[in-house]
N, C-alpha and C positions, 0 to 999 in steps of 0.2 A: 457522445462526441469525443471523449476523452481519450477513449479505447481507438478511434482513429486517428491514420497517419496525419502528419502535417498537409500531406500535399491532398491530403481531400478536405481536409477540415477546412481549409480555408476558401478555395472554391464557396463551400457547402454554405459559410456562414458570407460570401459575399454573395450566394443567388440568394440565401432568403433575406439578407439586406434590399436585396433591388426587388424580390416581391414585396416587402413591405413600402421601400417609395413606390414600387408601382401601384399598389393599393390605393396610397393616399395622393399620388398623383391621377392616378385613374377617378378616382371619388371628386377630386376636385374639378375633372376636365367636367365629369356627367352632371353636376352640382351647376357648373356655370351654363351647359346646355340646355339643362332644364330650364333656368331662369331664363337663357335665350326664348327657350319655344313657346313660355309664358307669355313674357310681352309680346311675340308674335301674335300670339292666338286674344291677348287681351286686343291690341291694333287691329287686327283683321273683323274681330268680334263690333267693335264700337265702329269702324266703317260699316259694316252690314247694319249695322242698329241707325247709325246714322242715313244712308241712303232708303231703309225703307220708312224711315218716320218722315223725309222727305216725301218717299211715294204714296203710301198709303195715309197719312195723316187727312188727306181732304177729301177720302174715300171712307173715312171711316161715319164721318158725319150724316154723308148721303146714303150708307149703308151697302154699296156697290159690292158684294161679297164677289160676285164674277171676276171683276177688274185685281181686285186685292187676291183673289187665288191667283189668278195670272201673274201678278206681279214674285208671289211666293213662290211661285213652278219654277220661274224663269232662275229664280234665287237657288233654289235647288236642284237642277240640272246640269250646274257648270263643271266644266273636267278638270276644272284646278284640281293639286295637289291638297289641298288644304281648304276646303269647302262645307258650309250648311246642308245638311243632307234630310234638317225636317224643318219649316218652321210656322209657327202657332201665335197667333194673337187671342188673347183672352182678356174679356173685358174687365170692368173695376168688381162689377158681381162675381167672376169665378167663372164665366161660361166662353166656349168658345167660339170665336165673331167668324177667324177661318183660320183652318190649317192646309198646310203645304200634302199632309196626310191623312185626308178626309175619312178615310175608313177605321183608320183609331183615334181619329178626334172628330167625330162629325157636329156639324151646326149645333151649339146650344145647351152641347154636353157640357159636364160639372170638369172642370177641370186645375181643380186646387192640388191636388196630388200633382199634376204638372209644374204646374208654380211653385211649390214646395222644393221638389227636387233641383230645381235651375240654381243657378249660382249667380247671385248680384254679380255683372259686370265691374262694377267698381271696389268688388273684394275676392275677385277672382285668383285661382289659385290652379294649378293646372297640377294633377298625377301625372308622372310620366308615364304609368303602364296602362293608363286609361285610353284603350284604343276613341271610345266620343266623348265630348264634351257638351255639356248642355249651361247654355248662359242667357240671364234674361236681364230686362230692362223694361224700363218705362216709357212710355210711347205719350207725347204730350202731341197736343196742337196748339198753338195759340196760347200758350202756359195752361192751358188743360189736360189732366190726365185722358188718355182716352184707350188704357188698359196696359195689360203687360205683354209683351213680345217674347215668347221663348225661341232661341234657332239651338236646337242640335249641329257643334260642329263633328265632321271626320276629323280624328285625329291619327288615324293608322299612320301617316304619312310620317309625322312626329314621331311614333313611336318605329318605325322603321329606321329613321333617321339614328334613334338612340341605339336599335338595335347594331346598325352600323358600325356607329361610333366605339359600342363597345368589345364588338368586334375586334375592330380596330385596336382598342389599347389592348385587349388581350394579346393578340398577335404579337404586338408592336414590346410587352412588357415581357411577353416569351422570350423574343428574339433577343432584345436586351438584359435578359436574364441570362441566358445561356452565351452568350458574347462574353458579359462579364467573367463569367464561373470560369468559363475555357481560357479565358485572359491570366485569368486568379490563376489558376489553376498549372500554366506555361510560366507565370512568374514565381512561384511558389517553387516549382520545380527547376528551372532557374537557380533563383536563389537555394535551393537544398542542395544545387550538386556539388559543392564545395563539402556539405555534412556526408554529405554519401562517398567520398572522396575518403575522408577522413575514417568513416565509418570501417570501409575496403580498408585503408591501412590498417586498423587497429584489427583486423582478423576476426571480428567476428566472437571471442570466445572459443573457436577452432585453429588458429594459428595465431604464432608470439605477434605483437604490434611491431610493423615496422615505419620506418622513419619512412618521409614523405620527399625525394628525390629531389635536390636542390635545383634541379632543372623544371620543377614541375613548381616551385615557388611561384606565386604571383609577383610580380613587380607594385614598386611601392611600397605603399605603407599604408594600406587600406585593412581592414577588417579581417580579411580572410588572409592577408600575409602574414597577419600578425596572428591569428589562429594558426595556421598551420607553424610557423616559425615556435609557436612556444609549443604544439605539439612534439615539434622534433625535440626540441629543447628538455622537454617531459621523458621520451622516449630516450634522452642521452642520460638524463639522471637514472631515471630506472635501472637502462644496461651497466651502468655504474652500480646501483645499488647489489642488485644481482652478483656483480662479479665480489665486491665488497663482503657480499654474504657467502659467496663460493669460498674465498679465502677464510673469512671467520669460523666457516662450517667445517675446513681442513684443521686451523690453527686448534677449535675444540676436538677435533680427532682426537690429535696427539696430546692435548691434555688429559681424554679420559683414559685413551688409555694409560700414561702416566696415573692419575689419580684410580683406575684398576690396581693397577702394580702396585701401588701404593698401599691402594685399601689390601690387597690380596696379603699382601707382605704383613699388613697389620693385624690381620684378621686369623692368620696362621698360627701367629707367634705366639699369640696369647694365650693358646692352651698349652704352648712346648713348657712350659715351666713345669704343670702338673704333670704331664707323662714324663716328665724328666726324672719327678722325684718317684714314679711309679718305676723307672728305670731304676731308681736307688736303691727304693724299696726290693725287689726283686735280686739286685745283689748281696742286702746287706740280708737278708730270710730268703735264700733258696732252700731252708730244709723245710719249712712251714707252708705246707701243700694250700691252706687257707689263704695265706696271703699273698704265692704266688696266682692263684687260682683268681682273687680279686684283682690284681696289678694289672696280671693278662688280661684279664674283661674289662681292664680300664683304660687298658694300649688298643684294645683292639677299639672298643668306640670314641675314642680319642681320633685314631687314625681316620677310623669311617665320618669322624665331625670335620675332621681338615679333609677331607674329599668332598664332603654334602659344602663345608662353606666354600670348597673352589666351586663347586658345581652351580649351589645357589648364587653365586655372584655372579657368574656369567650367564644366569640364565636369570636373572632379575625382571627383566624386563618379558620373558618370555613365558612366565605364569609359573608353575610348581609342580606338575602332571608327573607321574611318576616316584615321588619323593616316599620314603616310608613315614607310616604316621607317628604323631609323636606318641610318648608310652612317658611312665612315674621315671626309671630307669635313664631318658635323656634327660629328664632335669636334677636327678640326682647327682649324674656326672657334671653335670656344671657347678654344683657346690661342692664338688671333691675337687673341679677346676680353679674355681676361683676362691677357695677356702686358705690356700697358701699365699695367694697374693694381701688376702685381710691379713693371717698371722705374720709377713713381714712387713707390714706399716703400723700393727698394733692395735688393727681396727675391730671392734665387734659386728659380726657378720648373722644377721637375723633372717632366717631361711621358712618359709612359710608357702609348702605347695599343698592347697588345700582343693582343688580340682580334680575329680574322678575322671580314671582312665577313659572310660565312655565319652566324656566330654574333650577331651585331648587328642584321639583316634582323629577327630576331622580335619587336622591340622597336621601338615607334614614339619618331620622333623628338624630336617637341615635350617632352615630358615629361622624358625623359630628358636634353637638352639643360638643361631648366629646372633639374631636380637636380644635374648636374654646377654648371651654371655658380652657384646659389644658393650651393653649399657652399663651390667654389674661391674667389671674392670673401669668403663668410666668410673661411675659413683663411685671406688677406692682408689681413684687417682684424684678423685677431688674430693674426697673427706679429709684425704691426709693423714700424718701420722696421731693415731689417737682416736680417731672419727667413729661414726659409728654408718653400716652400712645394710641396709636392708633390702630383698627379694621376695615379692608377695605374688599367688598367683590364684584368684579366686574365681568364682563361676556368679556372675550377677545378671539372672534371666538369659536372655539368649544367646548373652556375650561373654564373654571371660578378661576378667580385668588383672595387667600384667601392671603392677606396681614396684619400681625401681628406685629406695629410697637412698637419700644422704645427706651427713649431717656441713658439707664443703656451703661453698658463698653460691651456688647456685650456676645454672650455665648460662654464659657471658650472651650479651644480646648479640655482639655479632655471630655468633655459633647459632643462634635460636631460629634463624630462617632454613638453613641445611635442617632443622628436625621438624621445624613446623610447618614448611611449605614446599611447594615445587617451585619457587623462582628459581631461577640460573643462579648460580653461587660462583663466587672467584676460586680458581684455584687457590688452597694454601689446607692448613689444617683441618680437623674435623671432617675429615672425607666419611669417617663411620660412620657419623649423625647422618648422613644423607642417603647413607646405603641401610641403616636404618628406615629411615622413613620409607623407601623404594620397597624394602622387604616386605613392611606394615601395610602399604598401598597395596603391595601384591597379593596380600590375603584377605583384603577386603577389609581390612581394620583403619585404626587412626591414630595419632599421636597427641598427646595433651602435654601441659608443665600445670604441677598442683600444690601443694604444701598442704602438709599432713597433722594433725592436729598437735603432735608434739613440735611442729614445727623443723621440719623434715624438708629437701627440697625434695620431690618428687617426678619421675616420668611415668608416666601413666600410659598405656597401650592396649587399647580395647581391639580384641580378635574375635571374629565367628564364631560360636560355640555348637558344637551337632552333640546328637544322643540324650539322653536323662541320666539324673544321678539317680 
């Protein structure tokens, strides 16, 4: 029932309400007919018993069996509806004196089995599907018994009567069923076309919800005014909402791209310091074909790291396909990068790539470069002068664990959501923590905060690992 609409369901459950009254209206109509057609046949019965104990009572003495069949014939010949159609006087012995049907009761036969079956008149009980009824009594004269009287009544008549009857409330409980349901059924639908109304506005799923035409309002302040008035009312917050969101979703435009720019700017800068002294280096030993030789191969993957982190950052969101893989050689450039920034704040810089090239290959370079090298310059902008700052890069089963330590106060809670999460972040500082974490998502990894047994603050970055060592 659940699975159907309203407008059959109700129908459905007002006709078998009215089968069910009609049931028990029907039981009760055939319940009180019975008890009618009892008492009939009990009154009909005790007039027959009375009238022939009149007749026959001073026939029985003399023994006139002639007379007392005639009187029985006459009894059973009549074309009422409701009439004796056998009946039997049997004496106090068991035998019969006379019957109305000589040929299965003849003179003087045993007929206890007839008596047996009859039904004392004075505790009669009628079956309604019993087309005859058989009822006996005692036949006195003179306050002497002078045997027992069976009369088989016809009851076809009665039970015709029922058949009628039931007929009848069948019909009569049809019609009334089906009157109701189609009633239910015009009122239900009625009442729905307000929801269906509303339904057609709201589109479906297939088109935007529109408002419900101020001409088409009910009058009033009935039910369905007030349903439709807060729908439109619903449908003006929404359009509001909507547009609300139009603007917010422009206003974040121009912030990210501000916080690109940002981050891009940031992200650049921080290797110019090393190619800068690779720049030095290279003037102050042009005649040392070794050290030029290294300088150059250190301008040039410098160069191609500030191309992969423009590349990688605009392409953050768009996965890594293409990228070269990383090699020993990109992470050594990041400690020849970030090895000048330790030695001008005083810090000791603890460099530990213990990961086989085979395990490295899976993993494109740009990115990975950008993560390491964002965090290491963090950690020595927060140890400070003096501090101590470590880079660890291990293989632990299937992952490779990227440990970024320092010995600073830790990163501040409000910074800790740009690295830990993807909620929506305010503009303002720390745009790398979040281009960090974007990079870490994009290769399938995660980001953690750990403290390290020396009591280190730590960022921890677990990446995919491919190949065997």
């Amino acid at each position: 029932m659940r699975r159907l609409p309203l407008a059959l369901r109700v129908p459905l459950l007002a006709a078998g309400l009215m089968v069910v009254l009609g049931l028990v209206a029907s039981q009760l109509v055939l319940a009180g007919l019975a008890r009618s057609q009892e008492r009939q046949l009990v009154e009909l019965a005790q007039l027959e018993f009375d009238g022939l104990t009149a007749a026959l009572a001073p026939l029985v003495p003399r023994d006139d069996v002639w007379e007392m069949f005639d009187h029985l014939d006459r009894l059973t010949r009549r074309d009422s509806g409701l009439r004796p159609v056998e009946a039997t006087l049997v004496d106090p012995l068991g035998r019969v004196v006379v019957s109305s049907h000589p040929e299965a009761w003849p003179l003087g036969a045993a007929a206890q089995a007839l008596v047996a079956a009859a039904v004392p008149v004075e505790a009669f009980h009628y079956h309604a599907a019993a087309p005859e009824v058989t009822v006996r009594a005692v036949l006195t004269h003179q306050g002497r018994p002078l045997g027992q009287m069976v009369i088989a009544f016809d009851a076809s008549a009665l039970v015709a009567e029922r058949a009628r009857a039931t007929r009848a409330l069948l019909l009569g409980n049809l019609a009334a069923t089906l009157l109701l349901a189609g009633a239910a059924w015009l009122a239900v639908r009625r009442l729905m076309r307000p929801m269906t109304r509303l339904i057609d506005q709201m589109g479906g799923g297939s088109a935007p919800p529109q408002a419900i035409p101020l001409a088409d309002l009910p009058p009033g302040d009935g039910e369905v005014g007030r349903l439709y008035r807060s729908y439109n009312a619903m449908i003006r917050a929404l359009d509001e909402r909507n547009a609300a969101e139009r603007r917010l979703a422009e206003r974040e435009r121009f912030v990210s791209l501000g916080r690109l720019a940002g981050t891009l700017a940031h992200e650049v800068n921080n290797p110019l310091g090393g190619l800068m002294n690779a720049v030095d280096t290279l003037r102050r030993y042009p005649d040392r074909p070794e050290v030029v030789t290294g300088s150059a191969d250190l301008l040039d993957r410098g160069l191609r790291h500030l191309r992969d982190v423009v590349r990688a950052t605009l392409t953050t969101q768009r996965g890594t396909e293409g990228e070269a893989p990383l090699s020993p050689p990109d992470l050594e450039d990041l400690r020849v990068l970030i090895e000048p920034e330790a030695e001008r704040n005083g810090q000791r810089l603890d460099w530990a790539m213990r990961a086989a090239p085979p395990c490295l290959a899976g993993l494109p370079a740009g990115p990975v470069r950008q993560v390491v090298l964002n965090l290491a310059l963090n950690a020595c902008a927060s140890a400070g002068a003096g501090g101590r700052v470590g880079v660890s890069l291990d293989r632990c089963g299937d992952r490779l664990r990227l440990g970024v330590q320092d010995s600073g106060p830790g990163l501040p809670e409000r910074l800790r959501p740009r690295l830990l999460s993807d909620a929506p972040v305010e503009p303002g500082g720390g745009q790398g923590l979040r281009l960090v974490r974007d990079l870490v998502v994009s290769l399938g990894g995660r980001v953690a905060l750990e403290t390290t047994a020396e009591g280190l603050n730590e960022v921890v970055v677990w990446l995919p690992c491919a190949g065997a060592e």
